[in-house]
C-alpha positions as CSV (number, residue, x, y, z in Angstrom):
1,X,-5.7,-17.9,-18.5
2,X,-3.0,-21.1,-18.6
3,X,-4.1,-24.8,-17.1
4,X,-2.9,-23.7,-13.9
5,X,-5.4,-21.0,-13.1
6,X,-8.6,-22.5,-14.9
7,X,-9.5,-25.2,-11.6
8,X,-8.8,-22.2,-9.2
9,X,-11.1,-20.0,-11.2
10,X,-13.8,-22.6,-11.3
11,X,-13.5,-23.1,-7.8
12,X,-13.8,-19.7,-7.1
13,X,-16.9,-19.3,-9.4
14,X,-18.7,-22.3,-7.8
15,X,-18.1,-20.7,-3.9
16,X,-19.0,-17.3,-5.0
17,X,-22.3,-18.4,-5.8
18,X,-23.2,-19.7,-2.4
19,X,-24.2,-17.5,-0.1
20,X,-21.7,-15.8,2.1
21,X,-23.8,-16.5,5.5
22,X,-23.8,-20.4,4.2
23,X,-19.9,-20.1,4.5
24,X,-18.6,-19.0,7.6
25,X,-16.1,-22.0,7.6
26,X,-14.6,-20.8,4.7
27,X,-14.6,-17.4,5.5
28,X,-12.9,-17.8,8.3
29,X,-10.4,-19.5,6.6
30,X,-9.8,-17.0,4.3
31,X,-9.5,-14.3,6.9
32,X,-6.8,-16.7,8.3
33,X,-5.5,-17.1,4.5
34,X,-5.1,-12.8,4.5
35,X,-3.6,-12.4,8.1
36,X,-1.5,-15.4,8.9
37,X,-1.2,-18.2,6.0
38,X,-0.2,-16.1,3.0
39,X,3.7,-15.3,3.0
40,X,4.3,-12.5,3.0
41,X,1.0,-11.4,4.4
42,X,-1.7,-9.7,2.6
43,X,-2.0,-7.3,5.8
44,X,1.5,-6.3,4.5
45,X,0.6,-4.3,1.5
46,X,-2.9,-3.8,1.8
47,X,-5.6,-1.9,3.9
48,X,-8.5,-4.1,4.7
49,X,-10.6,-2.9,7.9
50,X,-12.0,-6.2,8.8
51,X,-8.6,-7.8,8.9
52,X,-7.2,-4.9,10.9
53,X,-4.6,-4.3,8.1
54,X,-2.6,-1.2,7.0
55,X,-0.7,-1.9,4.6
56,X,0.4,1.0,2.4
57,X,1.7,-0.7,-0.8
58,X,-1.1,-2.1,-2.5
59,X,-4.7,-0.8,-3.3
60,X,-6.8,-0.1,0.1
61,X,-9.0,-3.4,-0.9
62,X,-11.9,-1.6,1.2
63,X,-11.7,1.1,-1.8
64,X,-11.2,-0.7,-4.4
65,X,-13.8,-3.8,-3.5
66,X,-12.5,-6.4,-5.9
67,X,-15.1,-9.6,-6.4
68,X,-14.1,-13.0,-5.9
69,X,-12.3,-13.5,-9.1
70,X,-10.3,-10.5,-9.1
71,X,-9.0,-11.0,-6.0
72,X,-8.3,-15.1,-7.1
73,X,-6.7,-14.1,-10.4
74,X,-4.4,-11.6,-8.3
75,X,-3.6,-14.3,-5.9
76,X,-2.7,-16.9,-8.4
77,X,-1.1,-15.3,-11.3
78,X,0.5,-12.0,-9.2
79,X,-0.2,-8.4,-10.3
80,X,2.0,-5.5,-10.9
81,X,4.4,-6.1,-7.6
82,X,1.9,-8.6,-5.9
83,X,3.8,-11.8,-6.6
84,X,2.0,-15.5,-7.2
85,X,1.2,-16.7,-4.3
86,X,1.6,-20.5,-5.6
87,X,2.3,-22.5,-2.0
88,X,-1.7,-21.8,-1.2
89,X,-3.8,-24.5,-2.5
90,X,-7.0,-23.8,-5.0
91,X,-9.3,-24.2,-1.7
92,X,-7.2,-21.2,0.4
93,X,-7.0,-19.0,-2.8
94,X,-11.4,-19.8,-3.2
95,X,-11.4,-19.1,0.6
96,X,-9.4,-15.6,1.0
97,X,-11.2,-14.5,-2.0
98,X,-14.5,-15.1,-1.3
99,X,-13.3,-13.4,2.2
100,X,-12.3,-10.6,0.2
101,X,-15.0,-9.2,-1.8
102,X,-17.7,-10.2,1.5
103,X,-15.7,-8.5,3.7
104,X,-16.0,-5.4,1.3
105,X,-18.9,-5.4,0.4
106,X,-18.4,-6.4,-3.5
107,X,-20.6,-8.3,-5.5
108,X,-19.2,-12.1,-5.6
């Protein structure tokens, strides 16, 4: 993990612990974050039923069911072809996340 990461990580830790019915401010905005503020898209490569996405590139996240900080360290640091997505700010990357593993049912 390098300096960059470590506040979006802690971030991400302290949201995951609230419950997701506390949030749904923030998961809105991170169903916003996967469908319309992350360029390119997240809908672009991946297959998430709750967004309405179809991507074929990257793992069907409905499948896979990454938590909170799988699906942060993916989105700040890139993985495999999944570039950095490093114009979001710590607060969108905490949001999508969190939208992420609630919207598939994985453990935060």
């Amino acid at each position: 993990m390098n300096a960059a990461t470590r506040p979006v990580l802690c971030l991400v830790l302290a949201f995951a612990a609230a419950p997701a019915s506390a949030d749904p401010a923030r998961l809105a905005l991170g169903k916003r974050v996967f469908t319309e503020l992350a360029e390119p898209g997240c809908g672009v490569c991946h297959t998430l039923a709750d967004a309405g996405t179809t991507g074929t590139v990257g793992p069907v996240l409905d499948t896979l069911k990454p938590d909170a900080g799988r699906v942060a360290t993916a989105v700040t640091t890139g993985i495999g072809v999944m570039p950095a997505f490093e114009d979001l700010t710590p607060e969108q990357v905490a949001a999508v996340a969190l939208y992420v593993a609630t919207a598939t049912g994985a453990s935060r």
